[in-house]
N, C-alpha and C positions, 0 to 999 in steps of 0.2 A: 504493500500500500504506500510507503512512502518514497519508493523507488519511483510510483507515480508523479509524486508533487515534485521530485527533484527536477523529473525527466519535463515535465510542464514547465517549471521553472524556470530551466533551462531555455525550454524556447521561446519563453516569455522576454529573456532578459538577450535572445541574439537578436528579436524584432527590435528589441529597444535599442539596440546598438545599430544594428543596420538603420534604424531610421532617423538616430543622430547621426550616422557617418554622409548618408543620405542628403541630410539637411544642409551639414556643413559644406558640401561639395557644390550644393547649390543655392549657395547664402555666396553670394558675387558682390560687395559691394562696389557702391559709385564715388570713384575718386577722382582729381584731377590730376591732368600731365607727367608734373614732378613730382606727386606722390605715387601713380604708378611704377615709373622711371627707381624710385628706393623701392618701392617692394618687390619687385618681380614675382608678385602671387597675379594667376586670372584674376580680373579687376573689369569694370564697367566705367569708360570715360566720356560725358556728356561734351557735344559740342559741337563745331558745326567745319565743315568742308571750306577749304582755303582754294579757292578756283582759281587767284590768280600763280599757284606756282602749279610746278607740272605733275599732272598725274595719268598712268598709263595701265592698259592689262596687258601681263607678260602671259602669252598662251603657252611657253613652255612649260612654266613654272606655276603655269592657272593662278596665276596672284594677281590683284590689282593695289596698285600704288599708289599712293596720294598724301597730302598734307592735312593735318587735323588740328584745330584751335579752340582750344578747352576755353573756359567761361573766365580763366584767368590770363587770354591772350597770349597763352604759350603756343609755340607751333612744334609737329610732333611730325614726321615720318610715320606715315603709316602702311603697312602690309599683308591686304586683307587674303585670308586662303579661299578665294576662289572670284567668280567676275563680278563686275562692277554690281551694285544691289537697285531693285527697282525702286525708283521716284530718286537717283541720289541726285538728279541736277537741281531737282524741285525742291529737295529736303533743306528747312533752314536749319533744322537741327539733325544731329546725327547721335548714337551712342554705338560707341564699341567698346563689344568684351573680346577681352586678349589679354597679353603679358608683354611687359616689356624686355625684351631681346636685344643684343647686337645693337644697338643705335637705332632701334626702333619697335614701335608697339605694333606685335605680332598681334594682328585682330582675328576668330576665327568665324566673329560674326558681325557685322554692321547693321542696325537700324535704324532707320529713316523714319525722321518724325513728318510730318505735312500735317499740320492743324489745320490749314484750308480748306482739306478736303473733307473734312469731318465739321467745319461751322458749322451752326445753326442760321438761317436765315431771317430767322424772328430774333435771333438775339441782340444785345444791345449796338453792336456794328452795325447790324443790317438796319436799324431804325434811326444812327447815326446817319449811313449812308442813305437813307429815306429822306429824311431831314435837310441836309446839303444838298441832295439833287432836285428837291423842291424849292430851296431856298433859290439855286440858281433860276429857275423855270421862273 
């Protein structure tokens, strides 16, 4: 009988472990530039695409390359594992998770914010923009 509870126990206490190891692995927090750059842990950095320097997709190496300028106007080299992400010309914001590597944040995922495309038209812009283009009429 108590070979039961041990053996229960047991598997009671490897869910609990598996589902902190679990959590920790996907607890990414969001930092800026130069604090990724000291940690070299996966890290999520908010911010947005620098157009005016160069960025390219290397099809040998299926990477796309680019500049990235956190919320603290740092500029970073960026090298994302695989091609360019959709909406990234549209995107005023960006975040990438990655690690920072070699002289550069190895990203393995980039996401595109577009607040635009999700407005509301009844919200206070769209009755701003109601407003001015009445005023002018």
């Amino acid at each position: 009988m108590k070979s039961k509870y041990i053996i229960g126990g047991l598997v009671i206490l490897a869910f609990i472990v598996f589902g902190a190891i679990s959590f920790m692995q996907n607890n990414i927090a969001y930092v800026n530039l130069a604090t990724a750059e000291k940690t070299h842990r996966v890290v999520q950095v908010k911010g947005s695409w620098v157009k005016s320097m160069k960025s390219f997709y290397d099809p040998q190496s299926n990477t796309y390359h680019f500049y990235m300028m956190d919320d603290n106007k740092t500029i970073m080299p960026v090298v994302l594992q695989g091609a360019k992400p959709n909406n990234f010309d549209e995107a005023p914001d960006i975040v990438a998770k990655g690690r920072y590597e070699g002289g550069v944040f190895q990203a393995s995922d980039v996401l595109t914010k577009c607040p635009s495309k999700y407005q509301s038209k009844t919200g206070p812009q769209a009755s701003a923009q109601t407003t001015s283009s009445s005023s002018v009429n």
